[in-house]
C-alpha positions as semicolon CSV with decimal commas, in nm:
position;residue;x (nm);y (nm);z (nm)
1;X;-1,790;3,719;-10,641
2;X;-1,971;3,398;-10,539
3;X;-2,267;3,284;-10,735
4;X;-2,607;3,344;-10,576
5;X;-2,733;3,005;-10,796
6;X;-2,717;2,622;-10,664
7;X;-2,689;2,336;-10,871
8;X;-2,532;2,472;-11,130
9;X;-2,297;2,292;-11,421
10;X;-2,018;2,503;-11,591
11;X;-1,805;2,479;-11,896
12;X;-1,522;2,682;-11,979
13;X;-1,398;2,785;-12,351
14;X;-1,303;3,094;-12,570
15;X;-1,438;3,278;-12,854
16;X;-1,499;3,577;-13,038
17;X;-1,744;3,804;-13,117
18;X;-1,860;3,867;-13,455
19;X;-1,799;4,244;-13,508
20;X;-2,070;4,264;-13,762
21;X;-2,277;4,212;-13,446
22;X;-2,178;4,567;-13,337
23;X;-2,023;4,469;-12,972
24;X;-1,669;4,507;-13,122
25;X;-1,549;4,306;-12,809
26;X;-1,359;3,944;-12,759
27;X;-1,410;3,766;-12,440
28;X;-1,283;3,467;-12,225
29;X;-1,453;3,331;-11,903
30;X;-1,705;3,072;-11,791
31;X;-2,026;3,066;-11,900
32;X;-2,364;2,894;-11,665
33;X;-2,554;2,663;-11,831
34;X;-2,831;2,374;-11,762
35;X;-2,984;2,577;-11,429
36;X;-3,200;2,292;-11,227
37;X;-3,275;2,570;-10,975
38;X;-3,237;2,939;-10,944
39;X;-3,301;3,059;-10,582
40;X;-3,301;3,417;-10,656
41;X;-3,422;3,631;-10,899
42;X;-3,102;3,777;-11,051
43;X;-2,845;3,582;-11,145
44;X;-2,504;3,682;-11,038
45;X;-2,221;3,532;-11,287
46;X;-1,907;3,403;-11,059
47;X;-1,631;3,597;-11,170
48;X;-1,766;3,881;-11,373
49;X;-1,876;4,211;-11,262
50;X;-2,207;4,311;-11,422
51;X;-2,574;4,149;-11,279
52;X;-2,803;4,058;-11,609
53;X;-3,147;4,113;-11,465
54;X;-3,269;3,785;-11,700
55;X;-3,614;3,848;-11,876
56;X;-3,897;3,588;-11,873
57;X;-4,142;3,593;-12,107
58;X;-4,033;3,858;-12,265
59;X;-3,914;4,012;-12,571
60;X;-3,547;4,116;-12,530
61;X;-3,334;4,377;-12,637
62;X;-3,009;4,396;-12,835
63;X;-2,927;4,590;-12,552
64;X;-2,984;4,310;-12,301
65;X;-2,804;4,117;-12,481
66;X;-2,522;4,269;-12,507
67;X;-2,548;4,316;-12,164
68;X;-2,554;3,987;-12,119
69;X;-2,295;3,858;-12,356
70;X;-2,046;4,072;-12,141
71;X;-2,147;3,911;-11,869
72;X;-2,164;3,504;-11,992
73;X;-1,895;3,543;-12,265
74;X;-2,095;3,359;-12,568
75;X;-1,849;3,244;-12,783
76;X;-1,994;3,246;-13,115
77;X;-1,822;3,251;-13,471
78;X;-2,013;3,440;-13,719
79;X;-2,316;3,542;-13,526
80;X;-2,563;3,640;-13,764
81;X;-2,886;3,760;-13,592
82;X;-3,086;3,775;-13,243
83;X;-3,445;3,608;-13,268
84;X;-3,693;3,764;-12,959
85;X;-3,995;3,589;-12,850
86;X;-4,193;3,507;-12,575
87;X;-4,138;3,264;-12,333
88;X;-3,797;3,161;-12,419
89;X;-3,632;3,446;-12,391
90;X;-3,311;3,520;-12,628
91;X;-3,260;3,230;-12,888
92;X;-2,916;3,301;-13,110
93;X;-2,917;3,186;-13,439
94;X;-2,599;3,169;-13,610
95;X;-2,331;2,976;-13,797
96;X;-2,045;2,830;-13,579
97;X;-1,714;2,721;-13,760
98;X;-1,626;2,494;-13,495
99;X;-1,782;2,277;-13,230
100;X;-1,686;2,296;-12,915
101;X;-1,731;2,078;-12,585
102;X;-1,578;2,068;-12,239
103;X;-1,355;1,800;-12,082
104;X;-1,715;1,585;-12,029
105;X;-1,863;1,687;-12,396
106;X;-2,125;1,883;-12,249
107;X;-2,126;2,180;-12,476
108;X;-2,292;2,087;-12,820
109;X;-2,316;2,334;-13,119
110;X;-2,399;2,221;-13,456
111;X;-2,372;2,449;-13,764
112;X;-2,713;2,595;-13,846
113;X;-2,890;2,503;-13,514
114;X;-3,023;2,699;-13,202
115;X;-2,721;2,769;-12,899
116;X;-2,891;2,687;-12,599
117;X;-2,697;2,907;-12,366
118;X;-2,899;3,216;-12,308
119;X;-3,217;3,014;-12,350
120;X;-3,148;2,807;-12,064
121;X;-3,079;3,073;-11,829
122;X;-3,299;3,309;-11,917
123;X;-3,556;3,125;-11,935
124;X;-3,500;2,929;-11,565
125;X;-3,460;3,308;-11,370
126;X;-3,716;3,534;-11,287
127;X;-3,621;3,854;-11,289
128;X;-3,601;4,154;-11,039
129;X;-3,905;4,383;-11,131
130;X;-3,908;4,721;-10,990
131;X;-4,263;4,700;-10,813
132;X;-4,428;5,048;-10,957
133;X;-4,768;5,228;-10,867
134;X;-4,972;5,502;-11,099
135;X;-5,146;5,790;-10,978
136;X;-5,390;5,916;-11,322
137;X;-5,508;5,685;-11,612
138;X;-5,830;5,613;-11,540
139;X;-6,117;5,566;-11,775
140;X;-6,076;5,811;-12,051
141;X;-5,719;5,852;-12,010
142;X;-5,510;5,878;-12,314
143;X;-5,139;5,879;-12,150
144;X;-5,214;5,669;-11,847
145;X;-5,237;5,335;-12,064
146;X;-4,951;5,453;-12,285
147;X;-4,693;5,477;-11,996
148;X;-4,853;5,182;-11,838
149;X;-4,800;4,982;-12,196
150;X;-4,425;5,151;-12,213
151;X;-4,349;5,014;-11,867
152;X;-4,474;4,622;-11,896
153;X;-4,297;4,599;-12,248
154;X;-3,953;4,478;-12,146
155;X;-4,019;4,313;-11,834
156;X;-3,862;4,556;-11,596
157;X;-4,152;4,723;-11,390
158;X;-4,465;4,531;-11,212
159;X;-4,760;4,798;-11,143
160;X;-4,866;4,673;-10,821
161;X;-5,072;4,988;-10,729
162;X;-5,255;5,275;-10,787
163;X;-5,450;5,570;-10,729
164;X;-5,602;5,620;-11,099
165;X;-5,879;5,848;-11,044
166;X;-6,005;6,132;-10,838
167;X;-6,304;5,962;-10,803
168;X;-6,271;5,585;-10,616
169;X;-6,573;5,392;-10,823
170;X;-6,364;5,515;-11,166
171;X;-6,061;5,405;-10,986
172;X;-6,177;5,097;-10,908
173;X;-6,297;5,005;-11,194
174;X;-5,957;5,077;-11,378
175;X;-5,774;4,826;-11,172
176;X;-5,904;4,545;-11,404
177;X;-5,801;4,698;-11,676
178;X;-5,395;4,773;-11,464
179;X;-5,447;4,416;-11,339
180;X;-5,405;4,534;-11,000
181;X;-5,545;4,390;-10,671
182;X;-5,852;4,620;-10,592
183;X;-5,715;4,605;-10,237
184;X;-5,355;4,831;-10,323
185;X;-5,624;5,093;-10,522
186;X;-5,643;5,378;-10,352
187;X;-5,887;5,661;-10,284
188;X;-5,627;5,916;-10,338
189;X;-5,292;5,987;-10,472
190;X;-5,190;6,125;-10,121
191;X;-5,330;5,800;-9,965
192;X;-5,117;5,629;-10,220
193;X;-4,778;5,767;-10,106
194;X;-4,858;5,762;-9,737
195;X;-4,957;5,424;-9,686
196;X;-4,758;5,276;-9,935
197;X;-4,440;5,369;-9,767
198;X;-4,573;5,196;-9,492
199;X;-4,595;4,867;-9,593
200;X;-4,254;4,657;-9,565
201;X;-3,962;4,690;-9,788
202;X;-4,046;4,352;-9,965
203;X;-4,360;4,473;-10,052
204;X;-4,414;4,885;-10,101
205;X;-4,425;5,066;-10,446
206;X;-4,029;5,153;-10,542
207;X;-4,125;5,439;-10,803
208;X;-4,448;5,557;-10,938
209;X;-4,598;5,626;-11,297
210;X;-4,734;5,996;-11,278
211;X;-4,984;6,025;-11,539
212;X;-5,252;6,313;-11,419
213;X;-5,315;6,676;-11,567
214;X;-4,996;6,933;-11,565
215;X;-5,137;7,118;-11,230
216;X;-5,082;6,800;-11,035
217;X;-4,666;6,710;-11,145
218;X;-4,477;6,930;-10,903
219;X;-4,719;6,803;-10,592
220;X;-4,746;6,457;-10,664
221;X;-4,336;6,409;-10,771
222;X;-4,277;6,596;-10,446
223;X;-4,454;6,415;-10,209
224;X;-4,321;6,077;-10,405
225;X;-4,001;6,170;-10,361
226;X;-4,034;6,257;-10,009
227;X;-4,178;5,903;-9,903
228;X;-3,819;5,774;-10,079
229;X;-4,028;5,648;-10,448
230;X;-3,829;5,702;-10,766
231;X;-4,068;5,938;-10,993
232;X;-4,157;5,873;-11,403
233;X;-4,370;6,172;-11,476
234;X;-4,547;6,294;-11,779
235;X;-4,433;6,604;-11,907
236;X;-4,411;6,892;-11,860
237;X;-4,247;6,832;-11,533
238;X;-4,473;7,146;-11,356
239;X;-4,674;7,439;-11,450
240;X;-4,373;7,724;-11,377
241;X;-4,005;7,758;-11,341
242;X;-3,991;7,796;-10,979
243;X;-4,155;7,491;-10,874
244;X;-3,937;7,307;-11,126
245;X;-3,632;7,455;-10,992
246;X;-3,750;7,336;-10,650
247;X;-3,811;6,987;-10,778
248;X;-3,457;6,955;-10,965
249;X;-3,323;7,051;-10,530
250;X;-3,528;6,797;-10,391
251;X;-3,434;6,501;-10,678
252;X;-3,020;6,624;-10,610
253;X;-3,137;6,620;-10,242
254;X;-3,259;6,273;-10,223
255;X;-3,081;6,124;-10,514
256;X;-3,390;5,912;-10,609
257;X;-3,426;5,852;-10,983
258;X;-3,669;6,102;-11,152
259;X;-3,746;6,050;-11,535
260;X;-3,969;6,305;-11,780
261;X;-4,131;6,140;-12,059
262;X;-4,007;6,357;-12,358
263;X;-4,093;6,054;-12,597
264;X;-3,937;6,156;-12,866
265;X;-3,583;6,110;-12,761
266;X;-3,667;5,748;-12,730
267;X;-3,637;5,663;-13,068
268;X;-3,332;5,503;-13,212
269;X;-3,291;5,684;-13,522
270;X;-3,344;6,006;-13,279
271;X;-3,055;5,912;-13,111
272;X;-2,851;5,808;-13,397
273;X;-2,934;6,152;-13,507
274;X;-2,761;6,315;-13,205
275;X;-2,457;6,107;-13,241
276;X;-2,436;6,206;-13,616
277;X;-2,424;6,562;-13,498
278;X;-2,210;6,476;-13,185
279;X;-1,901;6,315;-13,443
280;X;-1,860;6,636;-13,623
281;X;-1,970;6,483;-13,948
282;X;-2,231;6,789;-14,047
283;X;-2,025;7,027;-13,952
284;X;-2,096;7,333;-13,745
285;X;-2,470;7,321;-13,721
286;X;-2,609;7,632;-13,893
287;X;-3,001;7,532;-13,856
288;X;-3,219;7,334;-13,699
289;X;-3,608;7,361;-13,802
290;X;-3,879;7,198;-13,610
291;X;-4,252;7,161;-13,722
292;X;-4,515;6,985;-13,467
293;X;-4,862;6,978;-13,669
294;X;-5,197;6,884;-13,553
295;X;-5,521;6,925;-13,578
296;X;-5,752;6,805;-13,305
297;X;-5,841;7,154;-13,161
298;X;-5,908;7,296;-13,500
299;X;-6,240;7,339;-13,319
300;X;-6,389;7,379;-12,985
301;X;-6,373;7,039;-12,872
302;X;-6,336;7,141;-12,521
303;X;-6,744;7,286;-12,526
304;X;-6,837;6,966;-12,608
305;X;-6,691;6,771;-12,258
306;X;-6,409;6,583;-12,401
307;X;-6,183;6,484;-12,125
308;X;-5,855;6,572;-12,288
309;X;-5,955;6,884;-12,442
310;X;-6,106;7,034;-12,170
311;X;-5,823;6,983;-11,945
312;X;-5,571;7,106;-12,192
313;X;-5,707;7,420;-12,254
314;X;-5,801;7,513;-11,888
315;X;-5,497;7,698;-11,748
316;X;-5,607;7,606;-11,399
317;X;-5,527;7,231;-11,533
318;X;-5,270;7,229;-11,791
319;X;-5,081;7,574;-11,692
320;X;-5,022;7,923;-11,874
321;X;-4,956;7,719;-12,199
322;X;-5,111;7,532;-12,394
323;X;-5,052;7,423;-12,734
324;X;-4,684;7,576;-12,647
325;X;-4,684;7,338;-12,326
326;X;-4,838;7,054;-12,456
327;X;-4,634;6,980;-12,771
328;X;-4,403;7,302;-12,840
329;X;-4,231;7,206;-12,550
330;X;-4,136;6,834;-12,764
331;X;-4,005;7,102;-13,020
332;X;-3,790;7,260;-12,794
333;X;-3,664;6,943;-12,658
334;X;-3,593;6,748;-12,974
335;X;-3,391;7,033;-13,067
336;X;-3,174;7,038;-12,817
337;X;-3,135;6,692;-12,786
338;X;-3,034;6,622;-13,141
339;X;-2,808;6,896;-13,172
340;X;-2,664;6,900;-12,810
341;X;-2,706;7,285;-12,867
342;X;-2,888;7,508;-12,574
343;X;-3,134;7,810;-12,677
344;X;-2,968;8,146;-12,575
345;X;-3,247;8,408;-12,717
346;X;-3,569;8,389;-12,866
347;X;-3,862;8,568;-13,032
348;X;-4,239;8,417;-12,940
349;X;-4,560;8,434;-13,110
350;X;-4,878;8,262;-12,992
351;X;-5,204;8,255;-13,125
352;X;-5,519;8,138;-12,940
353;X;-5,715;8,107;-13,328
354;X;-6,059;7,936;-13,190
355;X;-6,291;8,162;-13,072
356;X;-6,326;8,177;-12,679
357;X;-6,012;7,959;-12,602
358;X;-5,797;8,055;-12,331
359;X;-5,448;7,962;-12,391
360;X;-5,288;7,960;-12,725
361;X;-5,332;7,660;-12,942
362;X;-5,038;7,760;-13,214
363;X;-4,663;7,908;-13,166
364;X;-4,391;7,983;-13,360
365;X;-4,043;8,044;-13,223
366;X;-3,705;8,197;-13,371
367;X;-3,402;8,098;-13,161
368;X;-3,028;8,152;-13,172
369;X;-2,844;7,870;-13,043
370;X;-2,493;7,842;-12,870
371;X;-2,233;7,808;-13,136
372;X;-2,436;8,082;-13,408
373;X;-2,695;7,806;-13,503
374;X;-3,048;7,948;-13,581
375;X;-3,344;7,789;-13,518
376;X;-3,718;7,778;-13,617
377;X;-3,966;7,595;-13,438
378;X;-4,339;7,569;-13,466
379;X;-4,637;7,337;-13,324
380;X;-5,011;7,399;-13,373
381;X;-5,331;7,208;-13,305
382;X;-5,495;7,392;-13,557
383;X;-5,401;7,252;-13,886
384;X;-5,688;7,114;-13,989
385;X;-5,685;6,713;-14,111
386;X;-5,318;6,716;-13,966
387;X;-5,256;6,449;-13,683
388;X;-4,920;6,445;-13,554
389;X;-4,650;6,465;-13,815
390;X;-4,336;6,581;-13,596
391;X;-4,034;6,639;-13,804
392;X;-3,662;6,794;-13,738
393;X;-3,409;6,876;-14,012
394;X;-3,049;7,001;-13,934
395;X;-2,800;7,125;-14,121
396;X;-2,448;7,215;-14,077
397;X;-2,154;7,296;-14,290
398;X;-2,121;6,971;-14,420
399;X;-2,430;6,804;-14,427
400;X;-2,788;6,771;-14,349
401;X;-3,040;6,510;-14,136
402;X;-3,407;6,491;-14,153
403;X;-3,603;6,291;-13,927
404;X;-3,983;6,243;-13,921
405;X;-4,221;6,098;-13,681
406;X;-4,461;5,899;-13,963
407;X;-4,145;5,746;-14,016
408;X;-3,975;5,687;-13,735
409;X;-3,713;5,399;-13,832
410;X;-3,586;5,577;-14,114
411;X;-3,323;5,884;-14,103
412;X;-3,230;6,080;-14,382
413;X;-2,875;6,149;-14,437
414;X;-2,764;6,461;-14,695
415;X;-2,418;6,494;-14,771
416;X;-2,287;6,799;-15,014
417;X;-2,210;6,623;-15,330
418;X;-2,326;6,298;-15,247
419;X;-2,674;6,113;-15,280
420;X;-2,870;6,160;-15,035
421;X;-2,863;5,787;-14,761
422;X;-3,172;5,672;-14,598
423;X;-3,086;5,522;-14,282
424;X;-3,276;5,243;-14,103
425;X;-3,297;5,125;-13,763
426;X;-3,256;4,781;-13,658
427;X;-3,010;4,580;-13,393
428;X;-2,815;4,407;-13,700
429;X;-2,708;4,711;-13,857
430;X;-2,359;4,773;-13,780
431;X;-2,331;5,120;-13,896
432;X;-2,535;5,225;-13,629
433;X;-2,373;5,374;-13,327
434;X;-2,402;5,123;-12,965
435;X;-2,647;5,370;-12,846
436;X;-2,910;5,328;-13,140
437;X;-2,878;4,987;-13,127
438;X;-2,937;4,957;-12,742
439;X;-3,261;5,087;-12,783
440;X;-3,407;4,844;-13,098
441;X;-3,571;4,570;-12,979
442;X;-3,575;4,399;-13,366
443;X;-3,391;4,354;-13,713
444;X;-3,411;4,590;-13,995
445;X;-3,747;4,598;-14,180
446;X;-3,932;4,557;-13,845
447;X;-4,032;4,896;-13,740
448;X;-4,084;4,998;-13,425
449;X;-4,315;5,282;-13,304
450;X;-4,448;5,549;-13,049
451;X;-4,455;5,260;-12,736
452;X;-4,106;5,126;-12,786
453;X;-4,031;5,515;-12,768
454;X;-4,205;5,574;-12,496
455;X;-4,057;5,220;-12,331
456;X;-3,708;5,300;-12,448
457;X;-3,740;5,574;-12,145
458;X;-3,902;5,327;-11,896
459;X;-3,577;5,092;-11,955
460;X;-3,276;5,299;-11,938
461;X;-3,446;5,447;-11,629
462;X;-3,512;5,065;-11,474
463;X;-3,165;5,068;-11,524
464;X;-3,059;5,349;-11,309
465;X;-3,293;5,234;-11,073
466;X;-3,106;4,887;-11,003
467;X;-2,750;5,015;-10,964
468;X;-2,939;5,239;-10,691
469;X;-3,047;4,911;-10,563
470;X;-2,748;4,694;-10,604
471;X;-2,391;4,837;-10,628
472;X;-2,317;4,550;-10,850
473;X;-2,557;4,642;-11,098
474;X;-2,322;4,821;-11,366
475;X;-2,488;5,047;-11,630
476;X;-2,337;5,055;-11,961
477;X;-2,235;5,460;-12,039
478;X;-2,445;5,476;-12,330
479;X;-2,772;5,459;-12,136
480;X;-3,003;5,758;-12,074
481;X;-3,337;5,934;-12,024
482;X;-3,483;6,275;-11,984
483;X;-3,393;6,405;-11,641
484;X;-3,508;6,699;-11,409
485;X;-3,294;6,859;-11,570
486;X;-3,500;6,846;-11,932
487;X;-3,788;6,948;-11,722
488;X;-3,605;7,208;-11,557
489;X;-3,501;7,351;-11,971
490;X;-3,894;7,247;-12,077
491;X;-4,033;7,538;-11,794
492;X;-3,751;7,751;-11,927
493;X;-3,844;7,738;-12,252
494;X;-4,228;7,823;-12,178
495;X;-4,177;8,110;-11,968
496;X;-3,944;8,299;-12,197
497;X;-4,225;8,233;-12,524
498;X;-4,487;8,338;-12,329
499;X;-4,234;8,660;-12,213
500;X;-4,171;8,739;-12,521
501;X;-4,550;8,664;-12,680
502;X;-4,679;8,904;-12,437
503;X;-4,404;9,144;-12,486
504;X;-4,489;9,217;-12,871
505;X;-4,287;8,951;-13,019
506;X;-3,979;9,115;-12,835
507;X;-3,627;8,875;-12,824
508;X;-3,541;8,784;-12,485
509;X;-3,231;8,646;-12,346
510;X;-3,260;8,290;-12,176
């Protein structure tokens, strides 16, 4: 592979890995260093296989890093820790046993002091952003400038776009706020997709942020889709089965990238969870409980015009669900994910508890899982002075975990006869599996929260997205996201409650 880079200095040498450091790998190649000019905005290592889409100005990932230490072959003894900050990039900070230097003495490392090497490059290359638009988010949006925040975090996406309101003024007025050009706003989302894939290649939208009411999913991720734009959609991915069974043939059709923000599943210690289960160490999972409390409709907000009760409780707007669809669904979800179990019956009751409310604003659900588990889930919005304290235990032969969402860096591990573990997130823990540590962005005692969740999904997506773009962009296997195929299980999972709700509480088989 040649190198895309010009004037470019080289040394050669060999080291190893730290395994405390968690990549568990020992290299030998030739590293870049000392970049006068970068031409391109990937860099392209001669001689190894993976791109490393560098990061400016932004805060970097252990999983970039790793990444990227695959690719450049670091050679550090006793690497202690990864300090992220902006404008430089990656800085490594560790001990080295030995300095080393080519045939010229170019390469200096003193004990105690900075390594330059990722520095240098990272912070000389601009990298490849995915140019995104967003249809929704306006003024009075809650979700819009949560996925919009979840997208700029790690440097991946550009919003260069957008259609943000049904109304043009409102729209207009939110592309200060985006930091988009006020001449790429649009006056509709239809407008958006049209003339958007008619602008050159250098220059259209490549995917689009779909942040508007439930009624308007299936449409918009259909018609983005069509025009050739990877989709990131809100969930729930549409307001029935069938037209999310039609929008899982069209994403297989057109192999485009389509991603469903089921947050949840974006934090680390949620996926450390799922690879708990995954090893075998609990056991045979007996039962998984799942409790979604809140409290924000505990009264008729919707009478009173605010924007995001009034569309949540319209089924016209938000579907035949709606405390069920708008968080039960997250229940359902988690479940599955964490225990890599799939729902085979169920038993549904809903409750619409304010006065003149048309869909349901609390459910409980008893499942039976693949495998003999049993499962209780249930979400309200009803629980007065509650706000949005999602939690998940399983249990299996073995063992126990408990996660909860006020706490989301912490995981509670319960062995039989042995204390029970509490344990944190953080890229420097090595007893965390390569997954979990992929998606920390900072050492233990840091926590991180609902937007590196939420950004966790935006990343591993971006990732997708460039191999689709270059064949020599290789993903590691550990990366993934809510698919089509989650939203595809999320419809599922609504249909059959609201079956079996309006059958008397009856079991149905999924």
């Amino acid at each position: 592979m040649k190198s895309f880079c010009t004037h470019v200095r080289k040394w050669q040498f060999t080291c190893k890995i730290d395994k405390s450091f968690g990549c568990g790998v020992s290299l030998t190649g030739v590293a870049i260093c000392n970049f006068r000019q970068c031409s391109v905005r990937n860099i392209y290592l001669p001689g190894f296989q993976t791109m490393f889409p560098a990061l400016l100005g932004n805060m970097v990932s252990f999983g970039d890093l790793h990444l990227f230490l695959q690719d450049v072959s670091g050679q550090f003894d006793n690497f202690n820790s990864v300090e992220q900050g902006s404008g430089y990039g990656i800085q490594l900070l560790g001990k080295l046993k030995k300095r080393r230097f080519d045939r010229r003495g170019r390469l200096f490392m003193r004990f105690g002091k900075l390594l330059p090497l990722c520095n240098t490059i990272l912070k000389r290359a601009d990298m490849q952003k995915i140019r995104v638009g967003m249809v929704g988010g306006g003024e009075g949006s809650f979700i819009g400038p949560i996925h919009y925040r979840a997208a700029m975090l790690d440097g991946y996406y550009e919003l260069v776009c957008g259609a943000f309101s049904s109304n043009y003024e409102k729209s207009l007025q939110s592309a200060d706020f985006y930091h988009v050009e006020k001449s790429r706003i649009y006056r509709s989302w239809e407008d958006l997709f049209r003339k958007e894939a008619d602008l050159p290649d250098a220059e259209r939208m490549e995917a689009v942020i779909i942040a508007t009411p439930n009624h308007l999913h299936f449409p918009q991720s259909m018609m983005a889709l069509d025009k050739g734009f990877h989709v990131i959609c809100d969930k729930p991915a549409t307001i029935s089965l069938a037209q999310a069974l039609e929008l899982e043939k069209k994403v297989q059709e057109t192999g485009l990238v389509y991603a469903i923000t089921h947050t949840y599943t974006g934090y680390p210690m949620v996926k450390e969870a799922a690879e708990i289960v995954e090893s075998g160490r609990l056991g045979n999972i007996r039962r998984v409980l799942v409790e979604y409390p809140q409290g924000w409709l505990s009264s008729s907000l919707e009478s009173t015009g605010n924007k995001q009760a009034v569309w949540r409780t319209d089924p016209e707007m938000s579907g035949p669900a709606g405390c069920l669809g708008d968080i039960g669904t997250h229940a359902a979800n988690l479940a599955e994910y964490v225990t890599g179990l799939k729902i085979n019956e169920l038993c549904a009751d809903l409750t619409s508890f304010v006065p003149g409310r048309k869909l349901d604003d609390d459910m409980v659900v008893l499942c039976k899982m693949n495998g003999g588990a049993k499962g209780l889930f249930f979400a309200s919005q009803v629980l007065t002075g509650e706000e949005n304290e999602l939690k998940i235990r399983v249990y299996g032969e073995k063992g126990g975990i408990e996660w909860c969402h006020s706490q989301p860096d912490s995981l509670l591990l319960k062995m039989d006869n042995q204390p029970a573990a509490i344990l944190k997130a953080g890229v420097n823990y090595d007893y965390l599996s390569e997954k979990t540590r992929w998606n920390c962005r900072t050492p233990g005692g840091h926590p991180e929260g609902y937007i590196e969740a939420f950004a966790n999904i935006y990343k591993n997506a971006a990732y997708h997205i460039l191999s689709l773009k270059d064949g020599r962009f290789k993903m590691p296997d550990f990366i993934e996201y809510p698919t089509i195929e989650d939203g595809v299980s999320g419809m599922k999972f609504i249909e059959k409650v609201l079956e079996s709700a309006a059958a008397g509480n009856k079991w149905i088989a999924y």
